[in-house]
C-alpha positions as CSV (number, residue, x, y, z in Angstrom):
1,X,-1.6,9.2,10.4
2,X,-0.1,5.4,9.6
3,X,-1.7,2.8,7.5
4,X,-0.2,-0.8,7.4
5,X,-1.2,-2.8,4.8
6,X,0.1,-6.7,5.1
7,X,1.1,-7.9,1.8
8,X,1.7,-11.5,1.0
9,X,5.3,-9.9,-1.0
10,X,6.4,-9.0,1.9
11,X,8.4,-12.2,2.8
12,X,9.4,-12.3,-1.1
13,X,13.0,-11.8,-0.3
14,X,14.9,-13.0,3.0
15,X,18.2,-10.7,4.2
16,X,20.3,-14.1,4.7
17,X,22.2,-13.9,1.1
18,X,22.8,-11.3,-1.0
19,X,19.9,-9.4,-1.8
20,X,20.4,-8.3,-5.8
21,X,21.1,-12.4,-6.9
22,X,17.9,-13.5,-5.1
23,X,15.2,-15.1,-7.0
24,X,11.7,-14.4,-6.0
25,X,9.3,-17.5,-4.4
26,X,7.1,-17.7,-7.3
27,X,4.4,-19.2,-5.2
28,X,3.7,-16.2,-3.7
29,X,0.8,-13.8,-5.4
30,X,1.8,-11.5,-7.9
31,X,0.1,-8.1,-7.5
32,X,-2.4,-7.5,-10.4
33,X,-4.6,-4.3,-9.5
34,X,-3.8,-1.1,-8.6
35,X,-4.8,-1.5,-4.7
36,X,-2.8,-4.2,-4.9
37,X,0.2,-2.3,-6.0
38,X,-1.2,0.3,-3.2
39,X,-1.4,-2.1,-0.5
40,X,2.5,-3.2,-1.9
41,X,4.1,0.1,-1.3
42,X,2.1,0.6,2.2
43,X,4.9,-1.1,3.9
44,X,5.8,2.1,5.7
45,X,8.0,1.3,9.1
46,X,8.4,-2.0,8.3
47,X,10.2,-1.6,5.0
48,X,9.2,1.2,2.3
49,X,10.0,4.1,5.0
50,X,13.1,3.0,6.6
51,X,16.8,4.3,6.3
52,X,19.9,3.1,7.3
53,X,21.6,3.8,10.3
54,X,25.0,3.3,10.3
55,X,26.1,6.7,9.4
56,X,24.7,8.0,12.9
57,X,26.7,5.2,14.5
58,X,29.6,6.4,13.1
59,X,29.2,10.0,13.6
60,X,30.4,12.8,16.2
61,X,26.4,13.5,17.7
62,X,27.3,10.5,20.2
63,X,29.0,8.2,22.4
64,X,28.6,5.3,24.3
65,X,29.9,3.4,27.4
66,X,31.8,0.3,27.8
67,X,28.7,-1.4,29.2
68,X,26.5,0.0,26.2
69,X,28.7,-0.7,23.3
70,X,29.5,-4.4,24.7
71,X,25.6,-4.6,24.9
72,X,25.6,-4.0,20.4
73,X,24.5,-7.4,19.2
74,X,25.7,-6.6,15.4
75,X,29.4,-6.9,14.5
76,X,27.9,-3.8,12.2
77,X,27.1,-1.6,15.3
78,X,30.5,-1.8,17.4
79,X,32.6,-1.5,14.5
80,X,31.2,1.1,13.0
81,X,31.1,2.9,16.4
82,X,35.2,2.9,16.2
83,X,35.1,3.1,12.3
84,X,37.4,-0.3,12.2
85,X,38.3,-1.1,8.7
86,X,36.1,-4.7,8.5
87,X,32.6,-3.9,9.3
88,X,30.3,-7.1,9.1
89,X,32.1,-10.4,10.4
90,X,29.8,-12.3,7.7
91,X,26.5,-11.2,9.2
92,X,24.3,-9.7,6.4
93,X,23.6,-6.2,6.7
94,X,20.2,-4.4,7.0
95,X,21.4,-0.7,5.8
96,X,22.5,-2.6,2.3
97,X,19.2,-5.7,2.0
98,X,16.7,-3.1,3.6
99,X,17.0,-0.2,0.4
100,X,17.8,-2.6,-2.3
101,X,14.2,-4.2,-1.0
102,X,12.5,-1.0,-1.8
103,X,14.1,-0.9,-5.1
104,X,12.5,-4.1,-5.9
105,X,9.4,-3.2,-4.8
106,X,9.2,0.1,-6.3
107,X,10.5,-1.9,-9.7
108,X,7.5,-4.3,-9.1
109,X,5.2,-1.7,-9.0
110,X,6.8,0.2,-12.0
111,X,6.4,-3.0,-14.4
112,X,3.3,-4.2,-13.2
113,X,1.6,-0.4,-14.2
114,X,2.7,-1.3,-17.8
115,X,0.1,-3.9,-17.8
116,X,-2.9,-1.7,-16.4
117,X,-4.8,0.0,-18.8
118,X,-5.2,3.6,-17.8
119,X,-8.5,4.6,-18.3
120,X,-10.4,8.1,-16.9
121,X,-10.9,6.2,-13.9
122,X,-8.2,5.1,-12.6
123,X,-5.9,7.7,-14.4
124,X,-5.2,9.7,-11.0
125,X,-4.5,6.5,-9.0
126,X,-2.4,5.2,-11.9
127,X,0.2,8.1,-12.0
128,X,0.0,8.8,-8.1
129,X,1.3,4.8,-7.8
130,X,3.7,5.5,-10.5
131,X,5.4,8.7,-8.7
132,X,5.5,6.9,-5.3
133,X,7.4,4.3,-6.7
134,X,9.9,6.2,-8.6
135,X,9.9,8.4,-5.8
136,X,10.5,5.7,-2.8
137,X,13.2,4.0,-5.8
138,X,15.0,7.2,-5.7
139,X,15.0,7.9,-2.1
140,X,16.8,4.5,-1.9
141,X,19.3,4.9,-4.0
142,X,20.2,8.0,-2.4
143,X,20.4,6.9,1.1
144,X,22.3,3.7,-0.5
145,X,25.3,6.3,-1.8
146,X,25.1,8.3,0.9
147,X,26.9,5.2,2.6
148,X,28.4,2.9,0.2
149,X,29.5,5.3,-2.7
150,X,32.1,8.1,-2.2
151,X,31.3,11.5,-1.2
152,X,30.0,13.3,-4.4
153,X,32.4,15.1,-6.1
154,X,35.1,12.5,-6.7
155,X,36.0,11.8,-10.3
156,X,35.9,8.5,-11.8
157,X,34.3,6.9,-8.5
158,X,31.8,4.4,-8.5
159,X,28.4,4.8,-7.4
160,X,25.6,1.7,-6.6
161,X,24.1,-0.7,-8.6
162,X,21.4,0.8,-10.1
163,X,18.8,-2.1,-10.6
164,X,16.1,-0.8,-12.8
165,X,14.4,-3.8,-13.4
166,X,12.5,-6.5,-11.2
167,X,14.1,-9.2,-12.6
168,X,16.7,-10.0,-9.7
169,X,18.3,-12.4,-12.2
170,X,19.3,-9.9,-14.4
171,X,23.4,-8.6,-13.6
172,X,24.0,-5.5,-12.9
173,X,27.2,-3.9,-11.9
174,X,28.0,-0.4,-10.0
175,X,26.8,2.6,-12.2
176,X,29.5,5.8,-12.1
177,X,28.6,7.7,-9.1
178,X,27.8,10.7,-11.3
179,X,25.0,8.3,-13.0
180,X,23.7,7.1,-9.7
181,X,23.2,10.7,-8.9
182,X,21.4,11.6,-12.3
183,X,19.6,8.3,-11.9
184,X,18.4,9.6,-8.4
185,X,17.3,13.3,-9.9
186,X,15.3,11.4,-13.6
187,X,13.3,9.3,-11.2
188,X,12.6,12.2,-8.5
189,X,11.9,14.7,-11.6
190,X,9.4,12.6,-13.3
191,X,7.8,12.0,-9.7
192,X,7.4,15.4,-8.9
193,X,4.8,15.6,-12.2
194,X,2.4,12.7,-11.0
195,X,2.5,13.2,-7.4
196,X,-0.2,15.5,-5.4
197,X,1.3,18.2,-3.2
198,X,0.6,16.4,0.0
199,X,-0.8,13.0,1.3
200,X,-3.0,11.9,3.5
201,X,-0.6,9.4,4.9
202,X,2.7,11.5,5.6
203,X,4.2,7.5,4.9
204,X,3.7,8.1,1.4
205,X,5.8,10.4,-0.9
206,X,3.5,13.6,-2.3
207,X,5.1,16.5,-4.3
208,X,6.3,18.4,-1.4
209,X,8.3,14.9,-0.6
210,X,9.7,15.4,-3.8
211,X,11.1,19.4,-3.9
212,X,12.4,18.3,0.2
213,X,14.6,15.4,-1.4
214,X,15.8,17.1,-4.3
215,X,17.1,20.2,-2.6
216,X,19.0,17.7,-0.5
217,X,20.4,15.7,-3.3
218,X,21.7,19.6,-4.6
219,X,23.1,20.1,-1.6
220,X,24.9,17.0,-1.2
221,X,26.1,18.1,-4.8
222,X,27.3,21.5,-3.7
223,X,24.7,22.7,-6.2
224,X,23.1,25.5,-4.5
225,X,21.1,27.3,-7.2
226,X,19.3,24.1,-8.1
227,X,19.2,23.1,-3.8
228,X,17.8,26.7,-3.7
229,X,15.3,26.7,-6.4
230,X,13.9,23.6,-5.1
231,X,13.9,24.8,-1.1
232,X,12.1,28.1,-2.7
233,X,9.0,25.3,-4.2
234,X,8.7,24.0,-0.8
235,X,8.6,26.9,1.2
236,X,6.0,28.7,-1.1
237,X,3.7,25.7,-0.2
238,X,4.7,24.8,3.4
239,X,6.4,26.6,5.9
240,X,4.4,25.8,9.2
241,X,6.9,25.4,12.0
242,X,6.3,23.7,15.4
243,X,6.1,26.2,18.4
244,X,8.5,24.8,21.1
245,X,7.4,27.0,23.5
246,X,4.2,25.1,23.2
247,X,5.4,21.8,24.1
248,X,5.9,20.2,27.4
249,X,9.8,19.7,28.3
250,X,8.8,16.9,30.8
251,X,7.5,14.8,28.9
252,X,9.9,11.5,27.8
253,X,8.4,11.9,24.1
254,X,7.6,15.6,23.8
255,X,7.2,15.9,20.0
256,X,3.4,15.2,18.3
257,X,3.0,12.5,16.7
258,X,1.2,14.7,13.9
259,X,4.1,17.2,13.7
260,X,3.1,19.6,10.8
261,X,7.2,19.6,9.9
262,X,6.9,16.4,9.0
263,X,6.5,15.9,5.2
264,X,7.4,12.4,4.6
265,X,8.0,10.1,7.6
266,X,10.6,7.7,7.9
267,X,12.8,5.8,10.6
268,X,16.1,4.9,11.1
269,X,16.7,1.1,11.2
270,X,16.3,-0.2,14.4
271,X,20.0,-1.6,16.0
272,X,20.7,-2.0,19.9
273,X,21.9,1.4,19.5
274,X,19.0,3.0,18.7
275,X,17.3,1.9,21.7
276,X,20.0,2.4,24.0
277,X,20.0,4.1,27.4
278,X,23.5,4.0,27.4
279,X,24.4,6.2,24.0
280,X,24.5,9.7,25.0
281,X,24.6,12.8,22.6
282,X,28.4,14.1,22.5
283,X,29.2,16.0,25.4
284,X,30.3,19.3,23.6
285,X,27.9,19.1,21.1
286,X,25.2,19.3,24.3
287,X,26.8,22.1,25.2
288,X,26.3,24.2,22.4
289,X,22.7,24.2,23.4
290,X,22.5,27.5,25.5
291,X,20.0,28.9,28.2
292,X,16.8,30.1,26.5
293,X,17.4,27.2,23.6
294,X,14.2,25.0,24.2
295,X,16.1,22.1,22.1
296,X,17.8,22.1,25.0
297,X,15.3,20.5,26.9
298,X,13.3,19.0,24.5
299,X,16.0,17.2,22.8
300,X,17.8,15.6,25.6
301,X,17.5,14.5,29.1
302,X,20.0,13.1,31.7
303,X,20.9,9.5,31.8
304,X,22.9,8.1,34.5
305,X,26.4,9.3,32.2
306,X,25.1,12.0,29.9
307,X,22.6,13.5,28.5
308,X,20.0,10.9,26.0
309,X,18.5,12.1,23.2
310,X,14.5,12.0,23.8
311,X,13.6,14.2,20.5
312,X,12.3,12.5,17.9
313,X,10.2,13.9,15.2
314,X,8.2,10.6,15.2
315,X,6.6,11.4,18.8
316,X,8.1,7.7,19.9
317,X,10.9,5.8,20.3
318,X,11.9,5.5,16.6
319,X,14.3,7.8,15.1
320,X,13.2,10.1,12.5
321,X,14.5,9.9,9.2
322,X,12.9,11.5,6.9
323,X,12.0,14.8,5.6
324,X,10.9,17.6,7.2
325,X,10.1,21.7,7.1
326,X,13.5,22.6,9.3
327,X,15.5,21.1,7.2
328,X,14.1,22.8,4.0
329,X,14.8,25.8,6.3
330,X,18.7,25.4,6.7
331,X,18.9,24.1,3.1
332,X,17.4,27.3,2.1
333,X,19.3,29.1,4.5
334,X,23.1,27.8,3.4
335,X,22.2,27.5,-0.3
336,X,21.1,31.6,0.2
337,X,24.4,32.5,1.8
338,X,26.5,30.4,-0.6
339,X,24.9,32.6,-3.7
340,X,25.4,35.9,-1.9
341,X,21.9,36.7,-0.4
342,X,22.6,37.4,2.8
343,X,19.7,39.2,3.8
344,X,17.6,36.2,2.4
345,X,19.4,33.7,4.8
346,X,19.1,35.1,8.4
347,X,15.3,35.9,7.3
348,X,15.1,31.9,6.9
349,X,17.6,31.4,9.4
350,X,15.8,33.5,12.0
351,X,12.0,32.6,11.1
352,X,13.4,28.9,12.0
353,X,15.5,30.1,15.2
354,X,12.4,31.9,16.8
355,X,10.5,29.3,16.9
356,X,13.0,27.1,18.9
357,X,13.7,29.8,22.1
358,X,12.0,31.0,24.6
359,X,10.8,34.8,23.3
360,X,12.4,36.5,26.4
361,X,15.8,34.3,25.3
362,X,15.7,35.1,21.9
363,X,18.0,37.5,20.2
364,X,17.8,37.7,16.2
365,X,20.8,36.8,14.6
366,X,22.6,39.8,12.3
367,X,25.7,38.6,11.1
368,X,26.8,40.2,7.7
369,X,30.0,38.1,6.8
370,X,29.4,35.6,4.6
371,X,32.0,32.7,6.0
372,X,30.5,33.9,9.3
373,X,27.0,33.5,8.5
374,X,27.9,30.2,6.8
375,X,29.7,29.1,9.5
376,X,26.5,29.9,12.0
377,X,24.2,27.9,9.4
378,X,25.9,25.1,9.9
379,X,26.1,25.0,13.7
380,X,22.1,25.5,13.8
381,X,21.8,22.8,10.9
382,X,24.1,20.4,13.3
383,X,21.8,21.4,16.2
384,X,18.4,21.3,14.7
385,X,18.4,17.9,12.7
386,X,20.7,16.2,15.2
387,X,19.7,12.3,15.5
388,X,18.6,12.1,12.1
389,X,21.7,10.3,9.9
390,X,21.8,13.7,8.2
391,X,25.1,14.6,10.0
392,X,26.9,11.8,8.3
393,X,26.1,13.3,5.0
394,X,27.3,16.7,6.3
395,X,30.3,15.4,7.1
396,X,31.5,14.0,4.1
397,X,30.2,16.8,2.3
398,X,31.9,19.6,4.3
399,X,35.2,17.7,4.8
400,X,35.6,18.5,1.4
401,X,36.3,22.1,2.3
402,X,39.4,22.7,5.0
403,X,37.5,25.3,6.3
404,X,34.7,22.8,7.9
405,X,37.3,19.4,8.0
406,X,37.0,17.8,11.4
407,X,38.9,14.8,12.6
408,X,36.4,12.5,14.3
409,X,37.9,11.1,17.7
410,X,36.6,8.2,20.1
411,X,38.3,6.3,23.0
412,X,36.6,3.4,23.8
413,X,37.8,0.5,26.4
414,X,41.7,2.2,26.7
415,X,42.1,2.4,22.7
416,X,42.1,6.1,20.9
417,X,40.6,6.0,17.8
418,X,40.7,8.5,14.9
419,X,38.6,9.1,11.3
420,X,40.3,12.0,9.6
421,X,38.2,13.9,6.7
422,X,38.0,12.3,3.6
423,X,39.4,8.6,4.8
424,X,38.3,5.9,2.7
425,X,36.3,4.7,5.7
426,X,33.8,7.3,4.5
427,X,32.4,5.1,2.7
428,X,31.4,1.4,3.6
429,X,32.2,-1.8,2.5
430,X,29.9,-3.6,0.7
431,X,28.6,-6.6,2.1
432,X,30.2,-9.9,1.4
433,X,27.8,-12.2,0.4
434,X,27.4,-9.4,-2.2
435,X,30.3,-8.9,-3.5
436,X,30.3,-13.2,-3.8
437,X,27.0,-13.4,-5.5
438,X,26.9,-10.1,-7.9
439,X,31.2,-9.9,-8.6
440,X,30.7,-6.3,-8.1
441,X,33.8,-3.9,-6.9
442,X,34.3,-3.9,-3.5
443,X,34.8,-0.2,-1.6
444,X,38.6,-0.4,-0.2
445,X,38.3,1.3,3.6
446,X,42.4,1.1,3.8
């Protein structure tokens, strides 16, 4: 279920300039009461429960035509398709204004609690506001260094601003990337004590939210014990899958929008792209999907030079991304293998599998190697959450081991381009009307 709330903040801040120097309107109502600060953070697809996009333009799930990658209105789109080395062309730049946004809401919402009195009647509303804001705070600085810091695990690189306040005035230069990531896991630990395990709204974060995020942010840290301990919270509470078998492979949008694996919804920011009917799924990544796979099917269908992804966990045209059951699986699954329980992983690997086949098709998997199983976990992983801006992480993360480095090729309009693992162009520049206003350190892509 979706609420939408309109706030008068909502137009507080424009995307023309940079986003961290702007000054508020201070005509504009200040919230006061707790609904208020409610009714603030109910922004859900239109700001509070979006996520950037441009990792999934750049990675291997997809290609386009000639015909759909001259249709791309942004500079951003086309040249992050072909991972050129200048991104914008001066445009400002949705994946950088949209999170920094929910930082300042989430901030608003953090300072104006300081001046409600908590009494024994509002006490439950009071913390619940407090944990969704340090929760949809953290969740933005995470997706934030998932594109403009460097892969986790570099020494001495620089993370993201970390703007902790509300006052936009106030400067504030790029935190270490090893303090944007504790920043990230203070804000999500102190959520997980004032959130309820679920929510009525699967648009607002709950405690469930919380263990799903931080056993992503271990993984992305190669710290599986802690990625494992938190998958293990989850999946004591929830681990309802979807039956495929039960849903309709002819239909254009055959996902619920009430998917039970869905634990905290958001959606991709919308580009050209994402609407496309001319970027198709990656040829051999399609093919991966055998006979008896229903992903196969419910996933994709053929376009006039492909095959177009139709398998969103929103149950429309908007591309999930945000957190959900399957994913806890496969995090569960690879942190398992990585600290020597095998037997632990297929039984997560194989509850997920079976509930993706047919159950003639379906054959358990039994593989006892470790780099095999490994190796298997991430194909599935790659397979299951495809369209979801995960794979960008994955790839930064696991071109930091030569056993899973790829080389990422495109040829578009005669030209052969190449991004080879850990190229600078990992990570993306910052925008410039940023880097103008703030004097912060621009990411070098050469």
């Amino acid at each position: 279920m979706k609420i939408y709330f309109p706030f008068l903040l909502v137009l507080l801040v424009s995307c023309q300039q940079g986003f961290l120097e702007k000054k508020p309107d201070q005509s504009l109502v200040v919230p006061s009461t707790l609904e208020d600060l409610q009714a603030l953070l109910d922004h859900d697809l239109t700001l509070m429960n979006e996520v950037p996009a441009l990792g999934l333009i750049a990675s291997d799930e997809l290609y386009t035509t000639q015909e759909g990658y001259r249709a791309f209105i942004h500079p951003a789109e086309r040249n992050a398709y072909h991972w050129a080395v200048e991104l914008y062309e001066g445009e400002p730049i949705n994946d950088w204004d949209k999170p920094y946004q929910q930082v300042f809401y989430s901030n608003v919402v953090l300072e104006a609690l300081t001046d409600i009195p908590v009494t024994q009647t509002n006490n439950a509303q009071w913390e619940v506001l407090q944990g969704s804001a340090l929760f949809y705070r953290a969740h933005a600085f995470f997706q934030l260094a998932q594109l403009f810091s460097a892969p986790y695990g570099q020494d001495q690189a620089l993370g993201i601003p970390l703007r902790l306040s509300a006052d936009v005035k106030k400067a504030v230069r790029r935190a270490s990337l090893e303090d944007t990531f504790s920043q990230i896991i203070q804000d999500l630990e102190k959520a997980e004590n004032l959130l309820p395990l679920t929510s009525p709204y699967k648009t607002r974060p709950s405690r469930l939210a919380v263990w799903a995020l931080l056993a992503r942010v271990y993984l992305i840290m190669e710290n599986y014990s802690q990625a494992l301990d938190y998958a293990r919270k989850f999946l004591q509470e929830q681990r309802e899958l979807l039956d495929y078998t039960e849903l309709d492979t002819s239909q254009s949008r055959p996902f619920p929008s009430d998917n039970p694996e869905v634990v905290f919804e958001a959606v991709l920011t919308s580009y050209m792209f994402t609407i496309s009917s001319q970027v198709y799924v990656d040829s051999l990544l399609y093919q991966e999907y055998t006979d008896g796979d229903l992903r196969k099917s419910l996933f994709f269908k053929e376009g006039e030079e492909g095959y177009l992804f139709k398998g969103s966990y929103t149950g429309n045209f908007y591309l999930f991304g945000g957190l959900a059951t399957d994913e806890v699986f496969f995090i569960s699954a690879e942190s398992k293998v990585r600290t020597g329980d095998i037997a632990g992983a297929l039984k997560e690997l194989n509850e997920l599998l079976q509930s993706r086949w047919r159950p003639e098709d379906f054959v358990p998997i039994t593989e006892a190697e470790p780099e095999a199983l490994l190796s298997r976990i991430l194909e599935e992983r790659r397979k299951q959450l495809v369209f979801r801006g995960i794979r960008w992480q994955d790839l930064r993360r696991l071109n930091q081991d030569p056993r899973f480095a790829l080389t990422l090729e495109r040829t578009l309009e005669g030209e052969h381009y190449t991004l080879p693992p850990e190229d600078p162009r990992y990570v993306f520049s910052i925008p410039e009307q940023e880097i103008q206003l703030s004097g912060i350190e621009q990411n070098s892509r050469k």
